[in-house]
LOKOLDO-786063 format. One record per atom (N, C-alpha, C): residue in three letters; x, y, z. Coordinates in steps of 0.001 Angstrom, whole numbers, padded with zeros to 6 digits, always signed. Example, Ala and Ser with C-alpha at 12.3 -4.5 7.8 and 13.67 -1.06 7.14 Angstrom:
BEGIN
ALA+013190-005690+007800ALA+012300-004500+007800ALA+013200-003300+007800SER+012850-002250+007080SER+013670-001060+007140SER+012900+000030+007870
end
This chain:
BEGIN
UNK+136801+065971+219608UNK+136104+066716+218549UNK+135424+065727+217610UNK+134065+066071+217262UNK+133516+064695+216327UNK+133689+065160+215027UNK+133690+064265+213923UNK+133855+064501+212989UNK+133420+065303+211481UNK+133448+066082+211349UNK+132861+066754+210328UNK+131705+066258+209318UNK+130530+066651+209022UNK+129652+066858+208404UNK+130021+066313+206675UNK+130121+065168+206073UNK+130742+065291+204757UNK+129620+065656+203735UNK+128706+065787+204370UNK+127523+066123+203491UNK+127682+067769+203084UNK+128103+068351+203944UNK+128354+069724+203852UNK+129709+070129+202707UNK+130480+068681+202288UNK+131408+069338+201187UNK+130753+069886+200064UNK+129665+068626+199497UNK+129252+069062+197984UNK+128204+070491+197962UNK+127882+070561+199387UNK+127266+072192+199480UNK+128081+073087+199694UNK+128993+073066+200179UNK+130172+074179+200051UNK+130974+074473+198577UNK+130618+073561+198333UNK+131775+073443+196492UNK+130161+074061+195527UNK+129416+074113+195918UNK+127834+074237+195119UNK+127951+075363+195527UNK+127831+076296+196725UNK+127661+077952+197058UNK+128873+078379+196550UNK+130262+077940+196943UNK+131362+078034+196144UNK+131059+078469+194803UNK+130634+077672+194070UNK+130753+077729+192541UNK+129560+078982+192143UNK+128694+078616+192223UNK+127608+079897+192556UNK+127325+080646+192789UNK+128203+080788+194172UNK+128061+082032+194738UNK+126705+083026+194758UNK+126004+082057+195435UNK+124473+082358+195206UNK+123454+081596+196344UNK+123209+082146+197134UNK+122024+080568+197754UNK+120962+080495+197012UNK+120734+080857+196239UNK+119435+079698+194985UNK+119557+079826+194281UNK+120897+080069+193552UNK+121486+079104+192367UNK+121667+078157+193139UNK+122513+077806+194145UNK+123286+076554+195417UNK+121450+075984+195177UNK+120525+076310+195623UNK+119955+075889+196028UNK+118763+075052+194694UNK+118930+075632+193662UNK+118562+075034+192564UNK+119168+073726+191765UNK+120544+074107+192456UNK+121255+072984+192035UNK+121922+071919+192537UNK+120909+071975+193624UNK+120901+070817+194708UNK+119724+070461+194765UNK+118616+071024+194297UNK+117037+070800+194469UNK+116461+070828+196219UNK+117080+071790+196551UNK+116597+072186+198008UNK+115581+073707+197783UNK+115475+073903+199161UNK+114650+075311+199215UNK+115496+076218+199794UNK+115396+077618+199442UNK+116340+078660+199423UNK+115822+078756+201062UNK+115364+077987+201757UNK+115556+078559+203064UNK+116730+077378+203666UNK+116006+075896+203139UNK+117472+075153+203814UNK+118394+075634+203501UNK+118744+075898+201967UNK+120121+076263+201580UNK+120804+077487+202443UNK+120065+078484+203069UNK+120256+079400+204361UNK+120775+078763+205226UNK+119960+077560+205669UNK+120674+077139+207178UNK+121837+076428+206748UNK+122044+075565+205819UNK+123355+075077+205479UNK+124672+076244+204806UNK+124285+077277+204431UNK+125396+078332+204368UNK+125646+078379+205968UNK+124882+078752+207148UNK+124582+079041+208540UNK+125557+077988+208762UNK+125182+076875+208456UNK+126000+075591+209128UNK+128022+075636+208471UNK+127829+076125+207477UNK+128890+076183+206576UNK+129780+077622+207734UNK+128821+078333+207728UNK+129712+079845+208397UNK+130147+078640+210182UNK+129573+078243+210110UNK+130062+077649+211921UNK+131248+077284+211845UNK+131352+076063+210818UNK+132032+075114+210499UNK+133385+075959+210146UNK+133628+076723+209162UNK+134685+077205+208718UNK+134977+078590+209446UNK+134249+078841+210451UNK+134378+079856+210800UNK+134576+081285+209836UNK+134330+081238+208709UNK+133971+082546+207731UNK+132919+082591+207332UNK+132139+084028+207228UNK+131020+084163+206506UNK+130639+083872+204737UNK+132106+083646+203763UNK+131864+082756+202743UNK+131499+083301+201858UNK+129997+083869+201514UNK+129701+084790+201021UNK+129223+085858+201982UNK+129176+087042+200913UNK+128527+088447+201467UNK+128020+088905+200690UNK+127221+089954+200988UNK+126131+090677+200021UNK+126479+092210+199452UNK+126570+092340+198021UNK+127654+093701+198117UNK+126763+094259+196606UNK+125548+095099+197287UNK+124528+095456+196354UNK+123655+094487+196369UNK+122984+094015+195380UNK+121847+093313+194820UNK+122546+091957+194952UNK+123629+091386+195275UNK+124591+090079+195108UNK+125098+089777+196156UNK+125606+088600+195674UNK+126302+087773+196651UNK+128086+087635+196450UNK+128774+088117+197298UNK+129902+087710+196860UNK+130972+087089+197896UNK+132316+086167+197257UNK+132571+085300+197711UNK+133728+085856+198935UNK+134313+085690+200221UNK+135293+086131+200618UNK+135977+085681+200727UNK+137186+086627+200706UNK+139021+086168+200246UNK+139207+084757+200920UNK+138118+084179+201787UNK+138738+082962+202292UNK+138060+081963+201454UNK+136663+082262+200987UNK+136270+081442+200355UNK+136761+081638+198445UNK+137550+082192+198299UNK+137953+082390+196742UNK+139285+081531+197343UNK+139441+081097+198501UNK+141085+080366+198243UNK+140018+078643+198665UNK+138963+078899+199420UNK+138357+077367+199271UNK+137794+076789+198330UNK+137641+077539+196909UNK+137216+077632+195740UNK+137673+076251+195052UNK+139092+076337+194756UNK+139656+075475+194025UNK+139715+073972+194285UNK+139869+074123+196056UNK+140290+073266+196731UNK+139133+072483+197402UNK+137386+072420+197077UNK+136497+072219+197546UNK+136130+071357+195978UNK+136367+071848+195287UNK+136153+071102+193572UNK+136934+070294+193367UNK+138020+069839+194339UNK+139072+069100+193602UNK+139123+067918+194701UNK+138190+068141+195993UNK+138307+067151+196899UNK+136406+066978+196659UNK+135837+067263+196055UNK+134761+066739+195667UNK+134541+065742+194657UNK+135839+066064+193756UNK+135639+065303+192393UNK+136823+063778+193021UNK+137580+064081+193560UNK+137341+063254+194219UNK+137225+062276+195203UNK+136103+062799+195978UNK+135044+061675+196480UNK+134480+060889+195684UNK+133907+061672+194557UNK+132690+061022+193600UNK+134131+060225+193002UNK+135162+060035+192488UNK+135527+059091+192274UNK+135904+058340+192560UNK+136059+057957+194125UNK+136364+057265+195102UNK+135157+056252+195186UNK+134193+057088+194655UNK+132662+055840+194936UNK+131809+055652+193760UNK+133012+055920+192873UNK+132843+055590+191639UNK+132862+054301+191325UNK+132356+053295+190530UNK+132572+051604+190007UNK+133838+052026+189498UNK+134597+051162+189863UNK+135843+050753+189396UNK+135297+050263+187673UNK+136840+050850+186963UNK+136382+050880+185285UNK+137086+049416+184685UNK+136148+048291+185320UNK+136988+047563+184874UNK+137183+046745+183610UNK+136140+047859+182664UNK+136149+047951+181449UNK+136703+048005+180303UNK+137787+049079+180977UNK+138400+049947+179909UNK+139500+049624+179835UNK+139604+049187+178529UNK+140438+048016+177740UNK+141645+049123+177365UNK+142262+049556+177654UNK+143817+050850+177226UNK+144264+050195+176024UNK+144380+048931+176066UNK+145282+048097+174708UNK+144204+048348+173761UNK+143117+048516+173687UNK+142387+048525+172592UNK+141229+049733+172341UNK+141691+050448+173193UNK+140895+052174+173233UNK+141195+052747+172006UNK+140276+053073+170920UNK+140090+053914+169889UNK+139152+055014+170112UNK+140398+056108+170725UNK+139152+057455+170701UNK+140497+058557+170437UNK+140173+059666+169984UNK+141024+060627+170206UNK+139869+061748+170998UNK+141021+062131+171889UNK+140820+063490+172764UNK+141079+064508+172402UNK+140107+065636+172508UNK+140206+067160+171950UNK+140573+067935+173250UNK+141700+068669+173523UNK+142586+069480+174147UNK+142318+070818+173909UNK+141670+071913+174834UNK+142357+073010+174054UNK+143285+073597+175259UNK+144037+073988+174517UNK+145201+074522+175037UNK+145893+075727+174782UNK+146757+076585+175565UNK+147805+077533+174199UNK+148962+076845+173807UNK+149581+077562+172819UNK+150697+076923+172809UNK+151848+076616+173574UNK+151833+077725+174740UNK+152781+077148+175770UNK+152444+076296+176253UNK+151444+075251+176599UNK+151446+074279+177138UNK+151400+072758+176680UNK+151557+073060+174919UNK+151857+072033+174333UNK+153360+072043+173970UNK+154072+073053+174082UNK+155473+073362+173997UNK+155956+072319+175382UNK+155533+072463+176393UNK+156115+071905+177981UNK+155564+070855+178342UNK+154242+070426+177834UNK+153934+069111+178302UNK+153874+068056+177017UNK+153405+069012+176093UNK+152747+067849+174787UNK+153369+066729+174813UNK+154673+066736+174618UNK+155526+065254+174119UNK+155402+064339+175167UNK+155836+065072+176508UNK+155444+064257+177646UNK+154099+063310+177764UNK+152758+064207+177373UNK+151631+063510+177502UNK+151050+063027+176412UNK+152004+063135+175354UNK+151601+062282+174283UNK+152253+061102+174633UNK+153352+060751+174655UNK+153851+059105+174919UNK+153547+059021+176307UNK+152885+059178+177343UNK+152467+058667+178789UNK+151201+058380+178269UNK+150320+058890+177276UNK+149301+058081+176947UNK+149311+056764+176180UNK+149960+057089+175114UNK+149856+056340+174034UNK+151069+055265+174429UNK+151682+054994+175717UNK+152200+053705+176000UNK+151706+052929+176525UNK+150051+053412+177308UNK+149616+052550+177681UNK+148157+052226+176566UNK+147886+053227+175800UNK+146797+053015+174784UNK+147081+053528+173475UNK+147584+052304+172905UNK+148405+052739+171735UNK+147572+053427+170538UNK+146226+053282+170705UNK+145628+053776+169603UNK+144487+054495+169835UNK+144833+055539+171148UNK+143926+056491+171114UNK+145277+057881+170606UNK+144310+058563+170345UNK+145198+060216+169917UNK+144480+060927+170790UNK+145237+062253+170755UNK+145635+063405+171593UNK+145227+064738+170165UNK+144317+065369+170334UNK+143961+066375+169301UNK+143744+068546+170239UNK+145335+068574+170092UNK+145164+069885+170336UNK+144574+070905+170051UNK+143506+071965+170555UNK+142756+073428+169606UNK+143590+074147+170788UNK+143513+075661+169574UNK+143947+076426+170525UNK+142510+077538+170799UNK+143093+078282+172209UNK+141439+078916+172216UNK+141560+079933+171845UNK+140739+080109+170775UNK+140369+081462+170121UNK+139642+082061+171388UNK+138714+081715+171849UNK+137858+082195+172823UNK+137824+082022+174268UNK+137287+082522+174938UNK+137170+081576+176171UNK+135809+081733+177524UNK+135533+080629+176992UNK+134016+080773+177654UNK+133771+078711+177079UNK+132488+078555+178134UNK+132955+076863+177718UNK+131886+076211+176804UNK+131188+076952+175825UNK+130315+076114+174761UNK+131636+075065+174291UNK+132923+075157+173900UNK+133259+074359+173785UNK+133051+072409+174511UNK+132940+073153+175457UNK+132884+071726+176931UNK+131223+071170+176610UNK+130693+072351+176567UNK+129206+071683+177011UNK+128658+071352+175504UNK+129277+071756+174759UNK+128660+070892+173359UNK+129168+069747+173049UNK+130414+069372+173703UNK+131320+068565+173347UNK+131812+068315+172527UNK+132451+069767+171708UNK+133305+070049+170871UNK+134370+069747+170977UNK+135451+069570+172801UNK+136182+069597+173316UNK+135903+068821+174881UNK+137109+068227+175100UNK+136904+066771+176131UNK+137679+067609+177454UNK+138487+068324+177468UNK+139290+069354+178148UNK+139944+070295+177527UNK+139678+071225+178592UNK+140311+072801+178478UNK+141711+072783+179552UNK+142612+073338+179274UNK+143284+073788+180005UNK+143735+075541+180514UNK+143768+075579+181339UNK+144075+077426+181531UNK+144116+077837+182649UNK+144470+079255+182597UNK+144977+080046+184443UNK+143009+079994+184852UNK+143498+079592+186308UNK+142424+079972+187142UNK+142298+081068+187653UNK+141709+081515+187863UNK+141422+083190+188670UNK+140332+083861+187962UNK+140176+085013+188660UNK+139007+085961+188043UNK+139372+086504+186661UNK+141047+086729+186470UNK+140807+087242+184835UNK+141576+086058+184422UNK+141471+084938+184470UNK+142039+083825+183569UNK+140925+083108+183207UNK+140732+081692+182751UNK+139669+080935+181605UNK+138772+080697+182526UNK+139038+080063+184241UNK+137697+079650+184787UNK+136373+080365+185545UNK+137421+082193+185346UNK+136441+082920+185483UNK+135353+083218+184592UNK+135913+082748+182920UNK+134429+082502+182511UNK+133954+081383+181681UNK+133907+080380+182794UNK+133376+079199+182188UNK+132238+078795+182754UNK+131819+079290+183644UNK+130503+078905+183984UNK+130554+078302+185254UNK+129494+078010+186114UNK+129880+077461+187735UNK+129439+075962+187508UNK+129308+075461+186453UNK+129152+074031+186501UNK+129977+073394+185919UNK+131112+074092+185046UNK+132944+073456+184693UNK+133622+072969+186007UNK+133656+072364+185790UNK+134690+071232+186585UNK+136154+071655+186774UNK+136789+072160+187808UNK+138149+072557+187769UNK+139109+071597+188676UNK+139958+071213+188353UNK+141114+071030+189066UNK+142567+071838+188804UNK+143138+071993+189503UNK+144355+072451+189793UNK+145722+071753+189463UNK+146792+072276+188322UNK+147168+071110+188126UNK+148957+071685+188481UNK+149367+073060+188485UNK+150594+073304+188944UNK+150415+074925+189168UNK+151217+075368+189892UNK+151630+077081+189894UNK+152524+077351+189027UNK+152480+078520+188155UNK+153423+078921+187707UNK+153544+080423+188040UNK+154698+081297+187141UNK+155024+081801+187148UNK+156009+082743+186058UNK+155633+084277+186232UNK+156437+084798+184995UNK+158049+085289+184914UNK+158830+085128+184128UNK+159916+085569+184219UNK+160598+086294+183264UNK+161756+087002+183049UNK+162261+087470+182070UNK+163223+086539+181012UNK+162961+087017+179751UNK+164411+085901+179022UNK+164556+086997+177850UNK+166336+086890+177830UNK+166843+086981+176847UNK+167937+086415+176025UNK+167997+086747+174700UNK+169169+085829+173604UNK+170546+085898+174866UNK+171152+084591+174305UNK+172590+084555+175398UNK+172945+085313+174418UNK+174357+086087+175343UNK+174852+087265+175342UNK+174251+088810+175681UNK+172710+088299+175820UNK+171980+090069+175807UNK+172827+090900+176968UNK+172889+091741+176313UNK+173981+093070+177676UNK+173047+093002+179085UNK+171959+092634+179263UNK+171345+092636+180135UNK+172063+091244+181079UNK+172137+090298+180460UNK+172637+089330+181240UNK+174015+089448+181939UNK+175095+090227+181236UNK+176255+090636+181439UNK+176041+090952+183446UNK+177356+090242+183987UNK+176923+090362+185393UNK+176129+090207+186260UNK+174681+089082+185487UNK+174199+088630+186422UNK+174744+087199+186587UNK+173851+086740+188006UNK+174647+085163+188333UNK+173523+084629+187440UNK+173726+083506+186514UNK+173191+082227+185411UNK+172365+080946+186194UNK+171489+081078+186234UNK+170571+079913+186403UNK+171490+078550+186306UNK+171530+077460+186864UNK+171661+075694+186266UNK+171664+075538+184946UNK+170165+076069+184672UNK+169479+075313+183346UNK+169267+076469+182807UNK+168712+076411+181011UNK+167707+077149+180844UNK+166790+076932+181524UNK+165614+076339+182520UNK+164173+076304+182623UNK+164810+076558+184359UNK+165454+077312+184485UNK+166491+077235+185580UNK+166491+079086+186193UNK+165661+080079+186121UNK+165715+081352+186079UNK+167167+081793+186976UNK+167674+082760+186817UNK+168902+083539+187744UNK+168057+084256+188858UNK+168438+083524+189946UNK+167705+084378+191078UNK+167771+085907+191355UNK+169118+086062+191001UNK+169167+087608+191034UNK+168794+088481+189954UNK+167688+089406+190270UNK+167014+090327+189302UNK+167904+091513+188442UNK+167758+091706+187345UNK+168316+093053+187087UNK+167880+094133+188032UNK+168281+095395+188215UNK+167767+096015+188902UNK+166101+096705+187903UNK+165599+097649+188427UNK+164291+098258+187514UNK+164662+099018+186491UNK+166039+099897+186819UNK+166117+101018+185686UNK+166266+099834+184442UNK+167842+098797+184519UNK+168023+098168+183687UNK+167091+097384+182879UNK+166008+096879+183455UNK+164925+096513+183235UNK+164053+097318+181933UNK+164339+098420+182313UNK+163079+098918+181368UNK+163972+099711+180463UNK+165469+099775+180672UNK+166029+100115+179413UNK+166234+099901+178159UNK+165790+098438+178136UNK+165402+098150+176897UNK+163758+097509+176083UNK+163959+097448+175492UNK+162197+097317+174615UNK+161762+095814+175068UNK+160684+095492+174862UNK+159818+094107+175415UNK+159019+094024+174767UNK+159042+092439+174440UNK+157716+091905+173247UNK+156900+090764+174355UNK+155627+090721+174362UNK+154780+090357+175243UNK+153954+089515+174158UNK+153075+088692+175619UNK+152449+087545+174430UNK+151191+087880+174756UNK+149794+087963+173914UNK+148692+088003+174016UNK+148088+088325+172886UNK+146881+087079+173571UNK+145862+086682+172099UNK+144853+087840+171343UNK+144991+088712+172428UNK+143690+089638+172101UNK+144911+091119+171805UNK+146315+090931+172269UNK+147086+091642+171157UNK+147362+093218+172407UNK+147167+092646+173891UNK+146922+093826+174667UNK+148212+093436+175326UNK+149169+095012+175549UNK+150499+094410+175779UNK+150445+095067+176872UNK+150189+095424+178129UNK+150285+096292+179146UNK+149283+094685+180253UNK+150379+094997+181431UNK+149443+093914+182391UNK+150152+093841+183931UNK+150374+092955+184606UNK+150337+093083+185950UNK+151978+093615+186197UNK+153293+093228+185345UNK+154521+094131+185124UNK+154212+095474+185215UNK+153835+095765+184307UNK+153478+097051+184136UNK+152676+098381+185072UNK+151733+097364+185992UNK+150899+097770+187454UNK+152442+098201+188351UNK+152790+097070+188382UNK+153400+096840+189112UNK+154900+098054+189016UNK+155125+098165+187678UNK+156163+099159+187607UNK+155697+100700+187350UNK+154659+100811+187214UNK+153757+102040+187189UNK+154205+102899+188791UNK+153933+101454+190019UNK+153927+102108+191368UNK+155268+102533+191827UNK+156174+101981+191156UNK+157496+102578+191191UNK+158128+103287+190464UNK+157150+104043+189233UNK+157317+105621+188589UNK+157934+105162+187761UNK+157871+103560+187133UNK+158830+103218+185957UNK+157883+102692+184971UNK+158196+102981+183790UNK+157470+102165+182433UNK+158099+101479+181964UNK+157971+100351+180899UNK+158930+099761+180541UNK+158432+099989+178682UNK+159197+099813+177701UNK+158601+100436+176111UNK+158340+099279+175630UNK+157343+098341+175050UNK+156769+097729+174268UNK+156643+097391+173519UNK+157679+096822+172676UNK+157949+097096+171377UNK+157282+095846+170213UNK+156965+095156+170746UNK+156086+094158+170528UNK+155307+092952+170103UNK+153803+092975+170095UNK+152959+092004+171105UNK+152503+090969+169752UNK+153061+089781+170369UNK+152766+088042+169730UNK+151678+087061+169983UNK+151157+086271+169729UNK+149957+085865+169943UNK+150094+084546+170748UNK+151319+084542+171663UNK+152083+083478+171969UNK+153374+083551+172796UNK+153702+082684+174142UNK+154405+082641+174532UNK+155512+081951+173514UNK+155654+080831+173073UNK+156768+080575+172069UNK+157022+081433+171547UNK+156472+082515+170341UNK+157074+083362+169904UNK+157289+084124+170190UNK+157124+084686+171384UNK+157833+085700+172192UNK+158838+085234+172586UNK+159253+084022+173063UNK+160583+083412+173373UNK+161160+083973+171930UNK+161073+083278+171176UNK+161843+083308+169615UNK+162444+084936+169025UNK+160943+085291+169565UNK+161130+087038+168914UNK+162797+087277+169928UNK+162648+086879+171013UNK+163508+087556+172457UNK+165316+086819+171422UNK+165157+085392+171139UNK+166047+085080+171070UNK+166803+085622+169448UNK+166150+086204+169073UNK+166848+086855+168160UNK+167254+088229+167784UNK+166821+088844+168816UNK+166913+090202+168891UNK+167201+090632+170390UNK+167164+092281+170511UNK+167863+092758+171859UNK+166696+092995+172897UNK+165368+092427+172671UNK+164298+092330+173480UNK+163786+091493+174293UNK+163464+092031+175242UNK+163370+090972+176824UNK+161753+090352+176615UNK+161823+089201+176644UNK+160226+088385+176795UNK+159798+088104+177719UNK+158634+088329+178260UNK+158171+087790+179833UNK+157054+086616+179360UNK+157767+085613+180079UNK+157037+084607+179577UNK+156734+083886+180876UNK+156517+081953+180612UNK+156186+081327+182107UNK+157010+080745+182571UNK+157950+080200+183563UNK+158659+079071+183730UNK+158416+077949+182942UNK+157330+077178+182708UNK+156539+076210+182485UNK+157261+076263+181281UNK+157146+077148+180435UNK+157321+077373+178680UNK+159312+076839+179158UNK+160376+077426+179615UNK+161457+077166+180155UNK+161836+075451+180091UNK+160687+074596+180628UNK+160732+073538+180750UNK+160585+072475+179616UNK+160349+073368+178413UNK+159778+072843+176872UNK+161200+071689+176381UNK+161361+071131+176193UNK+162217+070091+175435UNK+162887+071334+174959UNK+162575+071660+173745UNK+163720+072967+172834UNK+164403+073573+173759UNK+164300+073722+175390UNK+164646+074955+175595UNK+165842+074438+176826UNK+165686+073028+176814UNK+166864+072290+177436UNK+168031+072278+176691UNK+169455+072090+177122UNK+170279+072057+176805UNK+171487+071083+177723UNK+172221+070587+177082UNK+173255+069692+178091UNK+173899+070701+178628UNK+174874+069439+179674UNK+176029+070815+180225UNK+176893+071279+179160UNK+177412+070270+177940UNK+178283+071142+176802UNK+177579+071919+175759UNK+176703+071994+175912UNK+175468+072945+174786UNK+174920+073810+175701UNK+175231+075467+175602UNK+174672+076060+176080UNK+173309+076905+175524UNK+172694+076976+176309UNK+171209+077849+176367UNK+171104+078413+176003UNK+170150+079055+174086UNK+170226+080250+173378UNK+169862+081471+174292UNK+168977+081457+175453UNK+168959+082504+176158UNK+168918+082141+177680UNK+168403+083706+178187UNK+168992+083788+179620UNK+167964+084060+180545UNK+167361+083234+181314UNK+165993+083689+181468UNK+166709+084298+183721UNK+165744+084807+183780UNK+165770+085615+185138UNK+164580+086077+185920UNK+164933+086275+187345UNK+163545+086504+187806UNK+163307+088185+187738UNK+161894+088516+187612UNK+161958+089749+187361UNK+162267+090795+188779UNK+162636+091965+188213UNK+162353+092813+189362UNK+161640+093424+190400UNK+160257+093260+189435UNK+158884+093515+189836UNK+158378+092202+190554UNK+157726+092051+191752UNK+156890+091095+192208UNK+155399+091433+191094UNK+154963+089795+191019UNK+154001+089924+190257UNK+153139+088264+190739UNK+151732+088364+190753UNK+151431+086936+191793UNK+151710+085876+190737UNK+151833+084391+191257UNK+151781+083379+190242UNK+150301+082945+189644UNK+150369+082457+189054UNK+149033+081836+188238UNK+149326+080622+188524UNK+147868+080005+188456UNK+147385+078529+189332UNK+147077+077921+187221UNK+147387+076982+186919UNK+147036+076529+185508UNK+146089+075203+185933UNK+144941+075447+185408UNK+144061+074353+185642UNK+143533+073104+184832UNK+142986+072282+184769UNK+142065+071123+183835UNK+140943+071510+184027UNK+140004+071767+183114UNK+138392+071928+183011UNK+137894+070824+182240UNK+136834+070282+182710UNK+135833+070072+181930UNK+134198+070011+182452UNK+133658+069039+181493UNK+132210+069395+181934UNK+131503+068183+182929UNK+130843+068829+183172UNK+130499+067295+184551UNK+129902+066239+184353UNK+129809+066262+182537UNK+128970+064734+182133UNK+130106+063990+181999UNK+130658+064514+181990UNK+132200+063384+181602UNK+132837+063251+183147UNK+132278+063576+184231UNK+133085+062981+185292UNK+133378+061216+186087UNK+132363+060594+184747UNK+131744+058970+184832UNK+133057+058664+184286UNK+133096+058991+182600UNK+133243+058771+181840UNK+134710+057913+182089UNK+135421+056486+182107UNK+136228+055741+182425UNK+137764+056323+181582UNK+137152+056401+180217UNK+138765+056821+179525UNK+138431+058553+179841UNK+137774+059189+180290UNK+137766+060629+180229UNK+139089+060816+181231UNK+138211+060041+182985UNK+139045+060017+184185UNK+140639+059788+183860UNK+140660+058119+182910UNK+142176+058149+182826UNK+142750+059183+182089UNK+142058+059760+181568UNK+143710+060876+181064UNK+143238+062082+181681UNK+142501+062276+182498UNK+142643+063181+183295UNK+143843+063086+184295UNK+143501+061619+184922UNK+144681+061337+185914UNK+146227+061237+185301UNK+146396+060982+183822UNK+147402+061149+183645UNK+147746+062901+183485UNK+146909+063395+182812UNK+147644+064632+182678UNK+148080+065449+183906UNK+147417+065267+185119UNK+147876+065662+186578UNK+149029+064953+186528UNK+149420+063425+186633UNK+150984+063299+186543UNK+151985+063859+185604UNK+151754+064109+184675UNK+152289+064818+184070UNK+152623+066296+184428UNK+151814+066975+184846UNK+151779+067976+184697UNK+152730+068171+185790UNK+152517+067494+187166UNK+153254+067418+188498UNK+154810+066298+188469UNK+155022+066195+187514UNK+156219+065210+187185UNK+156185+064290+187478UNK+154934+063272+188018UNK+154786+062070+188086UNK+154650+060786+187211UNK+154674+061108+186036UNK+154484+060172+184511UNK+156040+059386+184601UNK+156102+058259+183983UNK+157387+057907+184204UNK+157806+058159+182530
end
């Protein structure tokens, strides 16, 4: 078998992102007829048609929304593979601070981590967290902000950031239940290791929705894929309520008789560790309901994909994020 076409990645990650042959094709500076035969060449190659046409549009198929992520993240890098080595960039003497936006769960679980994995090797750059009020990427492209972080998918941040944000993939997560130790809910189930440790075994559904739930969201909307999900099994669960924040939905949970659905990730926060003789203010568990995981990503904008100190803390925050930082 001869070897694959590598010219055909950065056009697959370009119709990918686009989802368009002349947008693809504008932003490659070709003609919307080559860009035809190279989709043509693309359908051979992967054996899927990639996109399809559904009305007046183009849209992407279930195989190409899973080559999505994974076509941007082996593109970016190539280009840094044949990138000049930065043998510039002085870490002992880097004065810049980086603008983050983030929510707060993810400065709860990584911050401390990726604040000293930076600043041991560049003692005098800073780390400057926003949180997003919004989400859409004038932040990126004005360069208000150096990276975004957030869920990938159609209703998470990189569905609307535009097809020229830069994504990588940086862990899966996932939602779970927690409540204050002692909640009657925990009574008789088997206990996780850790806190950041969920109890494999679920309450059942009734127990589940017997008691009230405070949920986290910015825009203050407390009904979501739980709730789909327990709808199809003729169950509701009562709402009692909605925080602008996974931390304080932990907090709200740990002080009262209300169950929080929060992320693993948040579980993993420094606060929420405990030794083996200090036990865990609460009790976190997997839910009853299947519900899919969320992919949490790094964005930014593609002028900064040169950029020498941009790359390094990009590459650190992937170790980090994947437990590779020492």
């Amino acid at each position: 078998m001869s070897d694959p076409d590598l010219n055909l990645l950065v056009a697959l990650d370009t119709l990918l992102a686009q989802a368009s042959v002349a947008g693809a094709a504008r932003q490659l500076g070709l003609s919307a007829s080559a860009m035809s035969r190279t989709l043509s060449r693309l359908r051979d190659v992967t054996g899927d048609p990639l996109l399809v046409r559904a009305g007046r549009r183009m849209v992407l198929t279930p195989h190409a929304e899973h080559l999505r992520s994974r076509s941007r993240g082996a593109v970016d890098e190539a280009r840094a593979l044949l990138t000049p080595a930065a043998a510039s960039l002085d870490l002992a003497n880097l004065q810049r601070t980086f603008t983050i936006r983030a929510n707060d769960g993810f400065v709860e679980a990584f911050g401390a981590r990726l604040i000293a994995a930076v600043t041991a090797l560049a003692p005098h750059a800073g780390l400057r967290f926003l949180p997003k009020a919004e989400k859409h990427a004038d932040p990126l492209r004005e360069g208000r902000a150096d990276l975004e972080i957030g869920v990938l998918g159609a209703v998470g941040d990189a569905g609307n950031m535009g097809p020229e944000i830069r994504v990588q993939a940086l862990f899966r997560d996932r939602f779970v239940g927690a409540v204050r130790s002692g909640h009657p809910l925990a009574t008789g189930m088997s206990s996780g290791t850790s806190a950041d440790s969920p109890s494999d075994t679920p309450p059942g559904v009734e127990r589940y929705v017997a008691f009230g739930h405070v949920v986290a969201s910015r825009r203050g909307i407390g009904n979501g894929p739980v709730d789909e999900a327990l709808a199809a099994l003729g169950r509701q669960r009562q709402i009692v309520a909605v925080v602008p924040s996974f931390p304080a939905a932990l907090a709200v949970a740990q002080a009262s008789d209300l169950i929080a659905l929060v992320p693993v990730s948040l579980l993993q926060a420094p606060h929420a560790r405990r030794g083996p003789a200090s036990p865990a203010p609460f009790h976190s568990f997997t839910l009853p309901v299947a519900t899919a995981p969320v992919i949490v990503s790094l964005m930014w904008h593609p002028r900064m994909d040169a950029d020498a100190a941009h790359r390094w803390l990009r590459q650190h925050i992937v170790m980090v994020c994947r437990g590779d930082a020492a």
